[in-house]
C-alpha positions in Angstrom: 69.9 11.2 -9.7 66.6 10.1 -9.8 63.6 12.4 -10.8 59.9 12.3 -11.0 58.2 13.1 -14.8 54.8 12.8 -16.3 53.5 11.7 -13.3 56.0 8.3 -12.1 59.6 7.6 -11.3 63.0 7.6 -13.7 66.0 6.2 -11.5 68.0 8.9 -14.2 66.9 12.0 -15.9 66.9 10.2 -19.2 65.0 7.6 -20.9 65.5 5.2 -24.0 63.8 7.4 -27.3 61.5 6.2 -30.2 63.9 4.9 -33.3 62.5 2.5 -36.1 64.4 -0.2 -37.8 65.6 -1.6 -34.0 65.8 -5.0 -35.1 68.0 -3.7 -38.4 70.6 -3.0 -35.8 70.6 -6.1 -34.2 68.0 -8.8 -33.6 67.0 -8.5 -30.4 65.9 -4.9 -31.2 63.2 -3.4 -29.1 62.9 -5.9 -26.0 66.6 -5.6 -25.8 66.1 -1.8 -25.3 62.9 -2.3 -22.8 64.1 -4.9 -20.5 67.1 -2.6 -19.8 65.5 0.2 -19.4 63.1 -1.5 -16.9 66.2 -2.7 -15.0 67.7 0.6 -15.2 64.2 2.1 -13.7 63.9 4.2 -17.0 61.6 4.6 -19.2 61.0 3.4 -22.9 59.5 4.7 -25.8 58.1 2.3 -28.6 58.3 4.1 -31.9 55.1 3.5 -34.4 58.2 2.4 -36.9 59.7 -0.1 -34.2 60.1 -3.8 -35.1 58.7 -5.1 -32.5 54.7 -5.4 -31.4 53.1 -3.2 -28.4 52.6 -6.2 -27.0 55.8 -8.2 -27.3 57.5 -4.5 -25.8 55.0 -5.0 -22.4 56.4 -8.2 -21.9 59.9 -7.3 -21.9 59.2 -4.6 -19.9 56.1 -5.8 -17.7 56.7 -3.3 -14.7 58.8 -0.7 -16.0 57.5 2.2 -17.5 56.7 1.9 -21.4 55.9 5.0 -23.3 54.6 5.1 -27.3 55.4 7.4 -30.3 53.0 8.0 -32.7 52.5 9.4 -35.7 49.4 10.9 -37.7 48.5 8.5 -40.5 46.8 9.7 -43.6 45.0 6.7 -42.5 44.0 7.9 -39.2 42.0 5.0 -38.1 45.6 2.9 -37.8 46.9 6.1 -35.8 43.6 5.9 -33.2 43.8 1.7 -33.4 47.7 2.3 -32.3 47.1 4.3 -29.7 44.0 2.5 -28.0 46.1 -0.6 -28.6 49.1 0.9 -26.6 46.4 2.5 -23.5 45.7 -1.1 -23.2 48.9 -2.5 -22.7 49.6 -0.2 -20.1 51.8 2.4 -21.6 51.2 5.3 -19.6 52.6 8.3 -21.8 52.4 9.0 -25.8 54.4 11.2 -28.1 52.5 13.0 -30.5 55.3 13.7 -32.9 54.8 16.5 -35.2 58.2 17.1 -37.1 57.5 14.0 -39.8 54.3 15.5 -42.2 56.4 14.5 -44.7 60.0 12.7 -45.4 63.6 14.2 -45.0 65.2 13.6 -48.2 67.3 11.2 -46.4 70.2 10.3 -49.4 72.5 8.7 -47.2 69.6 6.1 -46.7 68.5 5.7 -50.4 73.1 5.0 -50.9 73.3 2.3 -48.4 70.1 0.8 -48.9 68.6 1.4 -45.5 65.3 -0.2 -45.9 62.9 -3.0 -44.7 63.4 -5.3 -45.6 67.2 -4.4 -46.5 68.4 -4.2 -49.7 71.4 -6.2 -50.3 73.4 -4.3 -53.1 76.7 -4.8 -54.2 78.2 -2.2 -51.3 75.9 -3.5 -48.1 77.0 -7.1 -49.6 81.0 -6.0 -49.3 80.5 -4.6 -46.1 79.0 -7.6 -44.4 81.1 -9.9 -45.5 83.8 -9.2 -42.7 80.7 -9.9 -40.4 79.3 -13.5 -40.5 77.1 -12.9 -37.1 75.4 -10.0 -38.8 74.5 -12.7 -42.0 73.6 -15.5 -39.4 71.1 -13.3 -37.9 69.6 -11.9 -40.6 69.1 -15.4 -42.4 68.0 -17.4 -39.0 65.8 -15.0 -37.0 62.5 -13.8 -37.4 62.0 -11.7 -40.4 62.8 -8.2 -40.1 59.2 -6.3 -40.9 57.3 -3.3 -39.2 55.5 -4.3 -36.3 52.3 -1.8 -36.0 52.1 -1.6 -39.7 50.8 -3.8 -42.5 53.0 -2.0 -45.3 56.8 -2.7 -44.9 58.7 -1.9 -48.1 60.7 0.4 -48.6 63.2 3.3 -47.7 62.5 5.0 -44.7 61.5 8.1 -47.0 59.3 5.8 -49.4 57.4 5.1 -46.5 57.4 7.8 -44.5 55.5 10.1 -47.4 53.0 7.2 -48.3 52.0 7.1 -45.0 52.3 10.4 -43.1 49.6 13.3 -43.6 51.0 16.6 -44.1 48.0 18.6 -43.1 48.2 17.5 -39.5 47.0 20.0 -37.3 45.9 20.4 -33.3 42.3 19.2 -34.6 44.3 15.8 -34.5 45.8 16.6 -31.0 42.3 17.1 -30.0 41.5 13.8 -31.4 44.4 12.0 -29.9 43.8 13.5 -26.4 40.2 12.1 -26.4 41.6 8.6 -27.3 43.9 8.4 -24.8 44.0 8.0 -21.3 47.3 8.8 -20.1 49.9 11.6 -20.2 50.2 12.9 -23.8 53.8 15.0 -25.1 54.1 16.5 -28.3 57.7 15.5 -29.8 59.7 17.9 -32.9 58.6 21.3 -31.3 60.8 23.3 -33.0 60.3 26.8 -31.8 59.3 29.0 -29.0 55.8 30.4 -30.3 55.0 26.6 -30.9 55.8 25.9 -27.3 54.3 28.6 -25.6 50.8 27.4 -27.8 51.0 23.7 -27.0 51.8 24.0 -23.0 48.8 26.9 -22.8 46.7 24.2 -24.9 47.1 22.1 -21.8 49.3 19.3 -23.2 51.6 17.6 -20.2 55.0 18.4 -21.7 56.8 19.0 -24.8 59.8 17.3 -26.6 62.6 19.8 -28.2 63.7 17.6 -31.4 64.7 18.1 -34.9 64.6 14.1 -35.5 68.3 13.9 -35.0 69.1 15.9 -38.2 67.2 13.2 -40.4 64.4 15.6 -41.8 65.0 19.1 -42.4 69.0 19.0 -42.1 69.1 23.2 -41.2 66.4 22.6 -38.4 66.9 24.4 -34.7 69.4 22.5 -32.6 66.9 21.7 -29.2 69.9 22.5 -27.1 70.3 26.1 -28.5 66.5 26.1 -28.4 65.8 25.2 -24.1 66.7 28.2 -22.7 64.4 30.9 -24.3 62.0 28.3 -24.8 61.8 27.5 -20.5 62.1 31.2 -19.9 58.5 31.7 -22.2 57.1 28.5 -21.2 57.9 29.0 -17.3 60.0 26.6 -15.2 57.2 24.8 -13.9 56.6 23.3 -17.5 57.6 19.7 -18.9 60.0 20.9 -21.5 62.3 17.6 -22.8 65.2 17.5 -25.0 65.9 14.8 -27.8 68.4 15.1 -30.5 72.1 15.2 -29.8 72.2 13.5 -26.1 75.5 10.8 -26.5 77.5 11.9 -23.0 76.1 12.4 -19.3 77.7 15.8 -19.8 74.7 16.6 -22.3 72.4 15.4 -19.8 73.7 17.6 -17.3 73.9 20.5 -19.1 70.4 19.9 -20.5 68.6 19.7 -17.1 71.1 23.1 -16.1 69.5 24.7 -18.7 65.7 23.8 -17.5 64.9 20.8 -19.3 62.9 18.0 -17.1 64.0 15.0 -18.9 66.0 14.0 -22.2 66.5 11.5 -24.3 68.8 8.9 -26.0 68.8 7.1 -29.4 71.6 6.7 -31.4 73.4 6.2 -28.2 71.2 3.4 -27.0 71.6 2.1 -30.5 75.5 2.2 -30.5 75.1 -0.1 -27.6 72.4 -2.3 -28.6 74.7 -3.4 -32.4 77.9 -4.0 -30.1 76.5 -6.7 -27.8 72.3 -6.8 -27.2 70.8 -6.1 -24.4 74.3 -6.0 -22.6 75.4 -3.5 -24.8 72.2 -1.8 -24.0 72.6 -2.1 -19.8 76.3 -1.1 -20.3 75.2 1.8 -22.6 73.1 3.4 -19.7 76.0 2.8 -17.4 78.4 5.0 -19.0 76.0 7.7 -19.1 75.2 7.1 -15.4 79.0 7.1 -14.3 79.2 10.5 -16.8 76.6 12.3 -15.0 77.8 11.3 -11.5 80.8 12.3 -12.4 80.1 16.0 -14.2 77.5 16.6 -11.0 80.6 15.4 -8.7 83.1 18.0 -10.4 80.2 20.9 -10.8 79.9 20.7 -6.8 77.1 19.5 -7.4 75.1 17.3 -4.9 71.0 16.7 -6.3 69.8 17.6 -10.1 67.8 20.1 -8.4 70.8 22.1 -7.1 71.9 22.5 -11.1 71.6 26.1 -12.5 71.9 27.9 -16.1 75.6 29.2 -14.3 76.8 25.7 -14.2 77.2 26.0 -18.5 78.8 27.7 -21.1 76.6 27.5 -24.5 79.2 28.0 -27.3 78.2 30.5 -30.2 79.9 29.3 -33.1 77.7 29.3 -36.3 74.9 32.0 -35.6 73.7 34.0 -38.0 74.4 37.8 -38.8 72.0 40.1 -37.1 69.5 41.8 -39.6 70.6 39.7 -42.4 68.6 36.6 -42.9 69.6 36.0 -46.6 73.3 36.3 -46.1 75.6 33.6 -46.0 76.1 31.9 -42.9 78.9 29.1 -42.1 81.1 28.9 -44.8 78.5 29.9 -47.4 75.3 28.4 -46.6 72.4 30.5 -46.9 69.8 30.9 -43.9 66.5 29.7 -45.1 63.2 29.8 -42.8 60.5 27.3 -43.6 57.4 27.7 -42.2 54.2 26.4 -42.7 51.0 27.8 -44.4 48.7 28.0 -41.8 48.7 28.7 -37.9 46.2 25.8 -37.8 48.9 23.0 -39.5 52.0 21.3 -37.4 54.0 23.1 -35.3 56.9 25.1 -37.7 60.4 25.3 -37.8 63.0 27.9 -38.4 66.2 26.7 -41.1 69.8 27.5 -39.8 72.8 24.7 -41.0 73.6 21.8 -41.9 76.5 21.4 -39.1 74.0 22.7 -36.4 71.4 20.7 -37.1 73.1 17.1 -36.7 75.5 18.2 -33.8 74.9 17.0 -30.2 75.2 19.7 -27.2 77.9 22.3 -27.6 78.0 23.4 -24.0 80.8 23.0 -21.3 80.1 22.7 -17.7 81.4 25.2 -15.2 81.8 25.3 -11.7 
């Protein structure tokens, strides 16, 4: 199951993806997630929202293969300062991420008080209670900030738009290509014209991803998304997926359908709140035992030998044919957003709310 991408070794075709708040899950956060990915032989992506430093990430993971997401700051010295910083720690990949200009309205968040550092209202309060080791962590351990940045209150919306630069644009690729040394990916591609520009532009892959749902909630589902996109982009091009991966049957399907390499992070986060970096190692596990077992019932004996006829994409949910304003899924309109320049971030097309923040729909066939 191993595979070769951006130019070293994954032990599996997937690695551990960017997520921010780590330590808010539990404390040991990001080195919990490096230094099992590093056992694993898998890389690890550091997001510029992670809660734990570059630095402190390269020693948990000192010969394993550390990779870095980053955004485009309105400040865009701290977005060049993050990136030289993670060159010269060794990180040999970086995520240019282009589906955050601005913030997901992210409600959900705002109810629960999801920020840094948390806010303890009267409902997180009630639902802690049951769990002392949550409290004794949070009150004994380091305190829970931002690592790469220097501003840490906040939702993750509240930060998000006072930090992030909505006119971002491939002049800042340009930029960030210059800085860095190593193999660059552009993360949130969210349609096909996008990808065909970006991999003729010369970049060394691209990452399929709506964010998980979190920002535009009727966004492309990257799964629906790989197979036109590999047919324009050509087979011999790094396209990954990220958004929806939580069974090795997803992975399977994913690589079927042409993708290189995928993703996990709410997955690697289930594991990481139920028991640290052993729910981490036990986490990647699962998936590998899943995968063995799919490619064992597919007849299948290398990734390489997997094929578009090993899956069935399900078609539930698309929209009528010719009619773009009508309702779609129960009611909800079709929307297309789309930004106001071909120079600005990569755009993305609207469909639902149910698409957007599902995993995979595909079954594997033999």
């Amino acid at each position: 199951m191993s595979t070769e991408i951006l130019g070293g070794p994954s032990a599996l075709p997937f690695g551990i993806a960017p997520t921010g708040f780590t330590r808010l899950m539990q404390t040991e956060g990001e080195s919990a997630g490096a230094s099992a990915a590093g056992a694993a032989g898998i890389p690890f992506t550091l997001s510029t929202l992670g809660t734990t430093s570059i630095e402190d990430v390269k020693k948990a993971n000192p010969n394993g293969r550390n990779w870095f997401q980053l955004y485009v700051m309105r400040d865009r010295e701290i977005s060049y300062g993050l990136a030289r910083r993670a060159a010269e720690a060794g990180f040999d990949t970086l995520q240019f991420t282009v589906d955050t200009p601005v913030a997901g309205a992210r409600l959900r968040d705002k109810r629960n008080g999801f920020s840094i550092p948390p806010q303890l209202t009267l409902g997180t309060i009630i639902n802690a209670i049951p769990r002392p080791w949550w409290w004794y962590d949070f009150l004994t351990t380091p305190k829970l900030e931002f690592a790469s940045l220097s501003t840490t209150g906040g939702t993750v919306g509240e930060l998000l738009n006072a930090a992030m630069d909505p006119t971002i644009s491939y002049d800042d690729l340009d930029i960030i290509r210059e800085i860095w040394p190593g193999k660059i990916v552009v993360k949130g591609v969210q349609n096909v014209e996008d990808s065909k520009r970006l991999i003729d532009a010369g970049v060394d892959g691209i990452i399929l991803s709506n964010h998980g749902g979190r920002q535009l909630d009727r966004a492309p589902i990257p799964f629906r998304l790989l197979p036109e996109v590999v047919r324009e982009v050509g087979k011999d091009a790094t396209v990954m997926v990220d958004t929806g991966i939580m069974n090795g049957a997803d992975i399977v399907a994913s690589v079927a359908l042409g993708a290189k390499f995928t993703l996990i992070g709410r997955a690697y986060l289930y594991g990481l709140m139920a028991g640290g970096r052993e729910g981490v190692d036990r986490t990647i596990a699962i998936l590998r035992s899943e995968i063995e077992r799919t490619m064992q019932l597919l007849g299948v004996a290398a990734l390489a030998e997997l094929e578009p006829k090993h899956v069935t994409q399900l078609t539930r949910l698309m929209p009528l044919a010719g009619a773009p304003a009508e309702a779609v899924g129960g009611g909800a309109p079709r929307v297309r957003a789309v930004s106001g320049s071909s120079a600005r971030a990569p755009k993305a097309s609207a469909t639902t709310k149910k698409e957007s923040e599902a995993r995979p729909k595909a079954s594997a066939k033999s």
